[in-house]
ZASE-141591 format. One record per residue (C-alpha): residue number from 1; chain; residue in one letter; x, y, z. Coordinates in steps of 0.02 Angstrom, whole numbers. Each point is the difference from the previous one (the first is absolute). Layout:
ZASE-141591
{NUM; "A"; "a"; {X; Y; Z}}
...
***
This chain:
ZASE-141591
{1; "A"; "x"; {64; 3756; 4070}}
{2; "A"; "x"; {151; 117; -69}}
{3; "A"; "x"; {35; -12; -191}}
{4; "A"; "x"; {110; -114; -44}}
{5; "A"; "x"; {203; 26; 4}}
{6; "A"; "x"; {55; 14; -178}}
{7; "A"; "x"; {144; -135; -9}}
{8; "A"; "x"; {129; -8; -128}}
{9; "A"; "x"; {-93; -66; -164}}
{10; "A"; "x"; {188; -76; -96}}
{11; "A"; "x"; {4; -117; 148}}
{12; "A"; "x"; {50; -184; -40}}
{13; "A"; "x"; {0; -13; -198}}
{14; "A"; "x"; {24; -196; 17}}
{15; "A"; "x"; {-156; 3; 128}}
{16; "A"; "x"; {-107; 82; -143}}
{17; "A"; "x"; {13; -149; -108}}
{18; "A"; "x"; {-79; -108; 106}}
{19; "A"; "x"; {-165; -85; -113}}
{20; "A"; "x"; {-115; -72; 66}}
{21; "A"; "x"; {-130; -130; -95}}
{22; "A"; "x"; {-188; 53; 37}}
{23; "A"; "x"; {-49; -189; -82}}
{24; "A"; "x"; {-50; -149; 113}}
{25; "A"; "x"; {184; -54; -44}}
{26; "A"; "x"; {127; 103; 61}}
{27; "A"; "x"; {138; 36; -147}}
{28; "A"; "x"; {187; 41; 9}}
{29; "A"; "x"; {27; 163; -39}}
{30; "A"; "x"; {190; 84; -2}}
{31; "A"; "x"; {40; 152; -70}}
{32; "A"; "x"; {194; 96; 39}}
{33; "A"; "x"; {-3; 176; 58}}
{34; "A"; "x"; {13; 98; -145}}
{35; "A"; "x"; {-64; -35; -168}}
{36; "A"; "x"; {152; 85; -87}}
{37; "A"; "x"; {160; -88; 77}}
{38; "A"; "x"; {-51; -151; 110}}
{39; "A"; "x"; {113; -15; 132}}
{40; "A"; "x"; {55; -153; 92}}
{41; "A"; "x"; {-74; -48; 171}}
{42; "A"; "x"; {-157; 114; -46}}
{43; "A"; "x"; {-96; -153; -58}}
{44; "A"; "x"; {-165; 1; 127}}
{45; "A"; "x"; {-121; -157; 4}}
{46; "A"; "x"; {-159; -18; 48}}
{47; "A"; "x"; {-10; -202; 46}}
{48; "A"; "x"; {-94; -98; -99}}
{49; "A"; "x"; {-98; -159; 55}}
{50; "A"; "x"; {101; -155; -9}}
{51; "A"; "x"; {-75; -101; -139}}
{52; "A"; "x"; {-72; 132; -98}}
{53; "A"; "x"; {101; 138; -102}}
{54; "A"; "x"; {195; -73; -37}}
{55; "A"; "x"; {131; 125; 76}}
{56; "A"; "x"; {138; 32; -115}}
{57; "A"; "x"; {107; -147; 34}}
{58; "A"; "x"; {-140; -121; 6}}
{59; "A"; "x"; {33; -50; -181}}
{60; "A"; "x"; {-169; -73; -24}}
{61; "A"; "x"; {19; -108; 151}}
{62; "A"; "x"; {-181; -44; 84}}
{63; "A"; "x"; {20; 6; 185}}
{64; "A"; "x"; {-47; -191; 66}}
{65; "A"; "x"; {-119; -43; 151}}
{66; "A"; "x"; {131; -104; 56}}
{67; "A"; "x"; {131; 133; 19}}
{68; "A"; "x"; {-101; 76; 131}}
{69; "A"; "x"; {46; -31; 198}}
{70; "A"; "x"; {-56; 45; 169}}
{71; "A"; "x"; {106; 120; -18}}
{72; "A"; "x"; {-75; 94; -140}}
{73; "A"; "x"; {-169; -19; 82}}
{74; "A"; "x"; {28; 63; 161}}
{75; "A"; "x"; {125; 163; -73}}
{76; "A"; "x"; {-163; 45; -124}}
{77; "A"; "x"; {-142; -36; 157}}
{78; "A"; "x"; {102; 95; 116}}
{79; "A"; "x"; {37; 147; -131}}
{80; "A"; "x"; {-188; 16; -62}}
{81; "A"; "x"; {-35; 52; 197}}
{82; "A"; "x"; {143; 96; 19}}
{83; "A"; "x"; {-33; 112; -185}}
{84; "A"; "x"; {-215; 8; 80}}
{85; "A"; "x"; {77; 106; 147}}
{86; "A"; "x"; {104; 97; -130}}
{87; "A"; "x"; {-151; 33; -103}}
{88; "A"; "x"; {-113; 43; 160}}
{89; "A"; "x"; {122; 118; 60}}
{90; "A"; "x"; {57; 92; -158}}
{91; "A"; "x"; {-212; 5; -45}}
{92; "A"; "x"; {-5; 134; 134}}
{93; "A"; "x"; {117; 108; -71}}
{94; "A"; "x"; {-106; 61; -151}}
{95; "A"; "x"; {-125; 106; 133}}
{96; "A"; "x"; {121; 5; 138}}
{97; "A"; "x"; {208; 39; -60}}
{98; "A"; "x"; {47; 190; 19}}
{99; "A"; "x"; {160; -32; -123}}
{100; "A"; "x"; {-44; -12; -194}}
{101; "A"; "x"; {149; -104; -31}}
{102; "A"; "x"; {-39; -121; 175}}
{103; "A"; "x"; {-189; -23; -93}}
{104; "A"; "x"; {53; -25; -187}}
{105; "A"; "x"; {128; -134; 98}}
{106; "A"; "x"; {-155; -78; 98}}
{107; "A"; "x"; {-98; -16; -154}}
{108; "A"; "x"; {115; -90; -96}}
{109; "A"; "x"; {39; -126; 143}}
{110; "A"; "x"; {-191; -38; 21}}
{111; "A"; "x"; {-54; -33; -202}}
{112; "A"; "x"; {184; -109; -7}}
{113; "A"; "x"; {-16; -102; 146}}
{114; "A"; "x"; {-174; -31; -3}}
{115; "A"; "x"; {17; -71; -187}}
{116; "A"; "x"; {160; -91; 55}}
{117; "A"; "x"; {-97; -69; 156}}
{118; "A"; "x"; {-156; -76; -98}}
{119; "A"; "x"; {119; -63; -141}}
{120; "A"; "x"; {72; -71; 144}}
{121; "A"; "x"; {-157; -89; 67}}
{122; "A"; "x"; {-26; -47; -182}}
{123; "A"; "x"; {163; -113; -14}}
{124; "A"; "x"; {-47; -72; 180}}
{125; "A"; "x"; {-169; -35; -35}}
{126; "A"; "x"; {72; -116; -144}}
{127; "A"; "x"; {111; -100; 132}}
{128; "A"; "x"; {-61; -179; 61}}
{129; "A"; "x"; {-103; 30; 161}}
{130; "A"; "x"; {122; -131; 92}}
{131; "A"; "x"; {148; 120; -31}}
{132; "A"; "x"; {81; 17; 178}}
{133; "A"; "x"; {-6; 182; 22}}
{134; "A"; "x"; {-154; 56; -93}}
{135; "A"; "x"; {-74; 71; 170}}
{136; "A"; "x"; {33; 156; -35}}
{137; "A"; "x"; {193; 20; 21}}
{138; "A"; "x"; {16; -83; 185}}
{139; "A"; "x"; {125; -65; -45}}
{140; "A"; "x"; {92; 130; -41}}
{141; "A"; "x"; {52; 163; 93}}
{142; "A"; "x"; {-82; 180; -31}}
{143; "A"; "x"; {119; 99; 19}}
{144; "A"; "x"; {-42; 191; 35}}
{145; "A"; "x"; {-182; -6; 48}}
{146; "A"; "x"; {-102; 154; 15}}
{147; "A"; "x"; {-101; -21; 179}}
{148; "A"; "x"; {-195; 2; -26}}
{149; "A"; "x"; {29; 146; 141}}
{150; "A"; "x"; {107; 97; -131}}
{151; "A"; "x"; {-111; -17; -137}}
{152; "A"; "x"; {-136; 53; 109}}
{153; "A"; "x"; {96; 181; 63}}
{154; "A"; "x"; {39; 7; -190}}
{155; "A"; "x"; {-190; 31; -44}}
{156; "A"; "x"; {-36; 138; 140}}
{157; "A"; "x"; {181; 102; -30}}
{158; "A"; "x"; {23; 138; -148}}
{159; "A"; "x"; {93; 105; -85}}
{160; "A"; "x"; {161; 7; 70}}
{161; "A"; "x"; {-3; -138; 145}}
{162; "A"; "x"; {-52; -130; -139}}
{163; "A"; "x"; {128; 35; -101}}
{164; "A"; "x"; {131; -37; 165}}
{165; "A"; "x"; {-122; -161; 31}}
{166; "A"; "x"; {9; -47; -195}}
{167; "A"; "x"; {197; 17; -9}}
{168; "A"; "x"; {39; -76; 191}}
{169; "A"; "x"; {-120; -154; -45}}
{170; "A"; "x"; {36; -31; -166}}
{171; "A"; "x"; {198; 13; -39}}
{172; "A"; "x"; {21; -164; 148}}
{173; "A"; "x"; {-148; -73; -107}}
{174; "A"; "x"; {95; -1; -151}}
{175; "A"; "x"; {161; -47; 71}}
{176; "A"; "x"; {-103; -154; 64}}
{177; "A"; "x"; {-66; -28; -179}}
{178; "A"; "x"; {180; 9; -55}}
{179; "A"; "x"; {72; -146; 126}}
{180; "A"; "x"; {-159; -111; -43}}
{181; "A"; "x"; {57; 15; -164}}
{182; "A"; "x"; {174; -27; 45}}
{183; "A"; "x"; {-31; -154; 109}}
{184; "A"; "x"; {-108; -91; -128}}
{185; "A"; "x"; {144; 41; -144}}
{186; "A"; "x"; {114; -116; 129}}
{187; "A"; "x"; {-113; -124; -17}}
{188; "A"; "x"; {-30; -142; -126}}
{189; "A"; "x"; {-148; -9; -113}}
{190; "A"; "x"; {-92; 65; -167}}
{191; "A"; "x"; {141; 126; -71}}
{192; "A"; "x"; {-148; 104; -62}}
{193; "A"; "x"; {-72; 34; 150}}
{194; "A"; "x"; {194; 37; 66}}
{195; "A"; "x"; {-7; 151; -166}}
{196; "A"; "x"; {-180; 43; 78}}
{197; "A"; "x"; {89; 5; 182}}
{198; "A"; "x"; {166; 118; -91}}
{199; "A"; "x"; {-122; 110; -88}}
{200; "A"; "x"; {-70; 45; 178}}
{201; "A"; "x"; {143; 30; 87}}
{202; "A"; "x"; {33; 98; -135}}
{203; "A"; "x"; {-133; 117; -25}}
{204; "A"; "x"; {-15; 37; 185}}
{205; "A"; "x"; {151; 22; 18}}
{206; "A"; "x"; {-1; 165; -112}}
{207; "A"; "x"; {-163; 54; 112}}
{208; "A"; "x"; {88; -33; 169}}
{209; "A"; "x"; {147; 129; -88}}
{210; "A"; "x"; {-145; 119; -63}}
{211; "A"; "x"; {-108; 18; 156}}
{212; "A"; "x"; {182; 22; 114}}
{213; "A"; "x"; {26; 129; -122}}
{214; "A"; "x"; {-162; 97; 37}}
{215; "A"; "x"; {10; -52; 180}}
{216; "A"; "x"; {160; 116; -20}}
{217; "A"; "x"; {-69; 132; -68}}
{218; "A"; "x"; {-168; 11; 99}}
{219; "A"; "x"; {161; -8; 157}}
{220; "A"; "x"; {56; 154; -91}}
{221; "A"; "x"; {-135; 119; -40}}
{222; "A"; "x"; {-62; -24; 191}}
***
């Protein structure tokens, strides 16, 4: 395998402040871009498990049982799938990316979505088993899946062809992470869970922007 491409290192401020809790609860963690001069729109969150940690304009508030719906339990079943296939794929990247920036990128998908996913099973784990969609998100659609066949050509490529592989697979993968979290914010049901479902959208959101911006570059130096 080549070295690695030596990406821009100032990329995405905002996507640096991401913090993620290494505790068997996941925290909230925001921070703004600079520590100088915050600047509006920079603030970056990192969910946190409904129930646990208050966001901001919680007020104290503890998140009731009874606030939770089908809905909630099928968008957090569905999403802890959809963030394993994110955290299989972007695992491969620390032996197999060419690009420095495309790997530093990977890592810091895999160690955030794979707390986010088992704070995730936490909260469901905590739901009545009766609850209607509690087998594992049926009832709700993935959106953006990564094929078992992809994954599998992602572990035998390198270098250069699994960065392409990375970037083609996982941009639609976050897009479909994005209109999960979009459908489930039309929806009725614990307004926690709805911050939980905004904080995703809104964190990968920056990565889809970040990875179309290597994807450009990569196009570029070719």
């Amino acid at each position: 395998m080549t070295g690695r491409t030596r990406g821009p290192r100032s990329a995405s401020p905002a996507y640096g402040c991401v913090i993620v809790a290494v505790s068997a609860t996941l925290t909230l963690a925001a921070c703004t871009a600079g520590t100088d001069a915050p600047t509006a729109g920079t603030v970056f969150i990192t969910p946190a498990p409904p129930g646990g940690s208050a966001l901001p304009d919680d007020r104290g508030a503890a998140t009731s049982a009874e606030e939770a719906t089908a809905a909630d339990v099928a968008f957090l079943a569905a999403m802890v799938v959809h963030h394993e296939q994110a955290v299989e794929l972007a695992d491969l990247a620390a032996s197999r990316a060419d690009d420095e920036e495309l790997a530093d990128l990977a890592s810091r998908m895999r160690v955030t979505q794979a707390a986010e996913a088992d704070a995730m099973r936490s909260w469901l784990a905590k739901r009545p088993a009766d609850d209607a969609a509690t087998d594992h998100g049926h009832d709700a659609v993935m959106r953006g899946e990564i094929s078992r066949s992809t994954l599998d050509r992602a572990a035998e490529f390198d270098g250069p062809a699994f960065d392409e592989l990375f970037l083609a697979a996982m941009v639609p993968h976050h897009r479909g992470a994005v209109d999960m979290a979009e459908a489930r914010l039309a929806a009725a049901g614990d307004p926690a869970v709805a911050r939980w479902a905004r904080a995703i959208a809104t964190a990968q959101s920056l990565e889809i922007e970040r990875m179309l911006e290597i994807e450009a570059r990569l196009a570029g130096s070719g």
